[in-house]
N, C-alpha and C positions, 0 to 999 in steps of 0.2 A: 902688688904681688909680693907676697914674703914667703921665703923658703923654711920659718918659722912654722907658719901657719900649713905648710905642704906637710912639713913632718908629724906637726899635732894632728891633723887627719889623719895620717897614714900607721899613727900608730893606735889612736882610736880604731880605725875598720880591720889592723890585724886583730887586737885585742878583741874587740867582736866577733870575728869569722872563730877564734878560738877558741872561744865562751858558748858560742851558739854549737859546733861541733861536743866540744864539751856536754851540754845539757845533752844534744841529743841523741850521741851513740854512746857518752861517757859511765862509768859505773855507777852504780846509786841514781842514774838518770830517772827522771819520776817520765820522762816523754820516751827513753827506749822502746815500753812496746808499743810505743803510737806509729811511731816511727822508724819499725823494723827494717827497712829496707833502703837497700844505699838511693837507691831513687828515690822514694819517699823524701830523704836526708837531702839529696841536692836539690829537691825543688823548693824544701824550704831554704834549705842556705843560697840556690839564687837569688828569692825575692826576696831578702833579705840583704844580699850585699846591693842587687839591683834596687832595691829601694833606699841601703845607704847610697850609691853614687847618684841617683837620683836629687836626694833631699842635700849633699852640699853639693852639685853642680848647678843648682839651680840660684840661690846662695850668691855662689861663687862668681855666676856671671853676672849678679847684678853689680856687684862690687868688686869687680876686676881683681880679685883675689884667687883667680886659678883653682886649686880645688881638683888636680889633676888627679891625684890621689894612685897614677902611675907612671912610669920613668919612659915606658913606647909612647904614651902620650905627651907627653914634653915634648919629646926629639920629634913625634911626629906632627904636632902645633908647629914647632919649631919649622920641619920643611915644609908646611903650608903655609908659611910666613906670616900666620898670627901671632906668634909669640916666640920674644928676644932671645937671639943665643944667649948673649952672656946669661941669662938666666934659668940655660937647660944644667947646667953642672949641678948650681946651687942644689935647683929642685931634685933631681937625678938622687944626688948626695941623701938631703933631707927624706926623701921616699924610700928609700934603700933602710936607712938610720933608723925611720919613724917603721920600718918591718920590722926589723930584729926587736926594738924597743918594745913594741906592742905582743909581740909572740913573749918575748922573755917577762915581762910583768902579767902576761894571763900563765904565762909556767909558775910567776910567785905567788900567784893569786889563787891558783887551783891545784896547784901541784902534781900529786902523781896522776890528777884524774882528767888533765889536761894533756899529760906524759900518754897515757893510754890510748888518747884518740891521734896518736902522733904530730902533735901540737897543730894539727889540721894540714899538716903536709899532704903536696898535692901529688898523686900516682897515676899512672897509665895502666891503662887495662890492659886483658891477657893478652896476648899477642903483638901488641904497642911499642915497640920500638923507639928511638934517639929518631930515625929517619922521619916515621909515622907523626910523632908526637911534635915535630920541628915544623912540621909541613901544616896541620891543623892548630897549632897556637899560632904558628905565625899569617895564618890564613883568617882566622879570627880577629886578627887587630888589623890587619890589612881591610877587611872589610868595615869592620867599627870607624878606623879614622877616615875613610870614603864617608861614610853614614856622616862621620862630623863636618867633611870638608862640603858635602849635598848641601845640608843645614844651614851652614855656616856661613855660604853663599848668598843664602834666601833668606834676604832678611823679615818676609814675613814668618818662614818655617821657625827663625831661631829657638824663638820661646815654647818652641815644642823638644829641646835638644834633648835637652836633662832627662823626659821619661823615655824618649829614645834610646839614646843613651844607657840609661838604667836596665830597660827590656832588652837591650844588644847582650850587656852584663849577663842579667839572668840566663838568655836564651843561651850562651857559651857554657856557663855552669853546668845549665839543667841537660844540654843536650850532646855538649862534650867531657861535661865530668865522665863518662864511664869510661872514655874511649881515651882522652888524651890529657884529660884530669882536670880541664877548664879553667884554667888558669889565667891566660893573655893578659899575664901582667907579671913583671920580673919581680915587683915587692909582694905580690899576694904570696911568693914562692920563697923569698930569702929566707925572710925568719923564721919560718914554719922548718924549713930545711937544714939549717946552721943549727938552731935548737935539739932538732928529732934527730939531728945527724944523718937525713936521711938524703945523702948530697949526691947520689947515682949519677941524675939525670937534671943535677939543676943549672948546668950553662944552658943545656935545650931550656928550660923556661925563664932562663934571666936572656937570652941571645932571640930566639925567636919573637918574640913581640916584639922585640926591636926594629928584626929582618922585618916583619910583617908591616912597622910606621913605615919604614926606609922604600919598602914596594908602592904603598899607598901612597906614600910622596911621589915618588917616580909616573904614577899611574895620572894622577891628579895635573901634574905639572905638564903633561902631554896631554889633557884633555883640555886645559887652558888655550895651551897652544895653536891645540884645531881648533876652538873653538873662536 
């Protein structure tokens, strides 16, 4: 496991999510009028991130090289006692790092027309709230690291994690981007945020997916127990 190779990921899939935002709602976009509609736009950028964490989780487990490519996933690998503390900071650090990296070079790389889709910074819809928005990110990864701790368990299910996994991704995009912005993950949100400057509401998504590992852990560790 190298916290090298966490941040090279994790600045690869911002730079992606900001390039794909980019073509799709961005100016001179030749896919704008395909793709009119914010819904239209998050189902393709679910299957699209879903299909990145898909293609390095799968990778990843065969060579114990992690691949977490988020910071609730550490901590929460971490209280399911798969994977070493000492080695949540490291990764923590490097995903955090490999955000802002990967947003700031698709901002050098595309410039204002990168600028325009607000470097893919994630927003709550009308009515959405700190409260709203806390309670549904962190409800989203609470459920995902249950899905991973099921899996995870069975060692015939394993080798199914990764498109599990992947579809958990997507289905959060596609079906809470309107509502709570679909984020469930503290680095999908840094650097889009620190960049666009659009820092409102960003402890709710760097704090929530964490609260959401920290339940999953709790929840799992009593279900051991009875069981």
């Amino acid at each position: 496991m190298t916290a090298c190779f966490e941040f090279a990921l994790t600045t690869a899939m911002l730079f992606t999510v900001v390039t794909a935002a980019r073509w799709m709602a961005g100016p001179g976009s030749p896919f704008a009028e395909l793709l009119a509609t914010p819904q239209s736009r998050l189902v393709v950028m679910g299957l699209l991130v879903g299909s990145v964490v898909t293609a390095v989780l799968g990778p990843s487990m065969r060579r114990e090289t992690a691949g977490h490519l988020n910071p609730a996933v550490s901590i929460g690998l971490w209280l399911l006692r798969v994977f070493p503390g000492k080695a949540v900071l490291p990764f923590v650090v490097a995903q955090l790092a490999g955000s802002v990296c990967g947003v700031t070079l698709a901002r050098l790389v595309w410039g204002d027309a990168a600028a325009a889709v607000g470097d893919a910074a994630l927003a709550p819809g009308p009515g959405w709230g700190a409260g709203e928005v806390f309670l549904a990110e962190a409800g989203s990864m609470a459920v995902i690291m249950l899905v991973v701790a099921w899996f995870g368990t069975r060692p015939a299910l394993l080798r199914r994690l990764p498109p599990v996994i992947g579809g958990c991704v997507a289905a959060v995009i596609v079906f809470l981007g309107p509502l709570s912005g679909g984020g469930g993950n503290p680095a999908r949100q840094l650097g889009p945020a620190l960049v666009s400057g659009t820092t409102g509401l960003l402890w709710v998504y760097l704090l929530a997916p964490v609260a959401g590992s920290l339940l999953a852990g709790a929840v799992w560790a009593l279900v051991r127990r009875r069981g």
